[in-house]
N, C-alpha and C positions, 0 to 999 in steps of 0.2 A: 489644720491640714496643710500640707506641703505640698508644693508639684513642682516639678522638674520639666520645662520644657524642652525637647529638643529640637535642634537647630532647624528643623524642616516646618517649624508653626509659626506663624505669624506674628511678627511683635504686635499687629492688633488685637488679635486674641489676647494675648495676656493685659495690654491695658484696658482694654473692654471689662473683663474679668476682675483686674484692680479697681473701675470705675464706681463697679458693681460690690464689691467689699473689697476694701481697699487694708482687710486686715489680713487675706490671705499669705502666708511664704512663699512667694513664689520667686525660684531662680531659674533664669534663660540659659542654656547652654552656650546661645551661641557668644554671648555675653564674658560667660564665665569658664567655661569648658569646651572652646570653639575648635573644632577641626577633628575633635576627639573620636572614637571608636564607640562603636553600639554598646558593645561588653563594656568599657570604660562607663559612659552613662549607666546602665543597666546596674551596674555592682553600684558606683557612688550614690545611686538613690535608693540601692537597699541600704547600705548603710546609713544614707542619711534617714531611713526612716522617712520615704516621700513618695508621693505617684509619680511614674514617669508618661509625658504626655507626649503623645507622636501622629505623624501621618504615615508613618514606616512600617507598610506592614510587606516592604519586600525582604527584609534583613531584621530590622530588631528585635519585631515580634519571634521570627525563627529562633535567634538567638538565647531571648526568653523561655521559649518552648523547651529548648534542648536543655537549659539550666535546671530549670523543675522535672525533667528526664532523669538529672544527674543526681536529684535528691538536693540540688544549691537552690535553697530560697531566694526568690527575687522580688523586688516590687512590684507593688500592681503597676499594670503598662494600661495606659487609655489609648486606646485609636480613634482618631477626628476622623469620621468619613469624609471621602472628596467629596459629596456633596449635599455636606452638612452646612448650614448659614450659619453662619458669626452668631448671631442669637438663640437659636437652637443652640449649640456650643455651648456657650455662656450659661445659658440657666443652666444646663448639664451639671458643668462642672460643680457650680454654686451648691446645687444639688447635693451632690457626692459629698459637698467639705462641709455639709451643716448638716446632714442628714446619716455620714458616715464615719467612722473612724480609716486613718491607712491601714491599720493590723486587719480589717476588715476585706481588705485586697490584694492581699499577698500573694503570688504564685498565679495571680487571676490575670485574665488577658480583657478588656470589656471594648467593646466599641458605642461611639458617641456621634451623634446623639443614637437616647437609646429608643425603642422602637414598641 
C-alpha cells in the first residue's frame, strides 16, 4: 500500500506509522510536492496508484467529489478527523494497508478513524 500525505498531516503521523511497519511507501507532500494545488496531489496519487491522506475536508475532498462527478477516476482520499488521537490514526491506517488493497478505494472518500 502507498499513501500520499498531504501537507496539512503531521510529520508525526507518518513516523509513528513508519514505527509501526516501517515497510509501508509512504511520501509527504510537503517534502516532495510542497506548495502544490489539491487537484495537483489528487491526479499524482491517482496515477501513482496510492491513497491520498488529509485533514482537508474544506477544498480537496470537494475537489475529489467533483472528479467522480466528471466520470475522472481518483484515489481513495482518507480524512483524519480533528479529533482523532495519533493512535487511533495509526492502527487505522495499518489496518487499511494489510487488510486492503488501493484499487479497493478508488472514487471513495472514507474518514479516519473509523467509527
Amino acid at each position: 500500500m502507498k499513501f500520499l500525505f498531504d501537507e496539512n498531516i503531521d510529520p508525526a503521523t507518518v513516523r509513528g506509522l513508519l514505527r509501526e511497519d516501517a515497510t509501508l511507501d509512504v511520501v509527504q507532500a510537503r517534502l516532495e510536492h510542497g506548495g502544490t494545488s489539491d487537484e495537483f496531489l489528487i491526479e499524482w496519487s491517482t496515477k501513482q496508484n496510492c491513497l491520498l491522506v488529509t485533514r482537508d475536508v474544506n477544498t480537496l475532498v470537494g475537489f475529489a467529489y467533483k472528479r467522480v462527478e466528471e466520470g475522472v477516476p481518483t484515489c481513495g482520499i482518507i480524512v483524519l478527523r480533528q479529533e482523532a488521537s495519533l493512535g487511533s490514526i495509526i492502527q487505522d491506517l495499518l489496518l487499511l494497508a494489510k487488510a486492503s488493497e488501493v484499487e479497493e478505494w478508488v472514487n471513495q472518500v472514507i474518514y479516519l478513524p473509523l467509527k
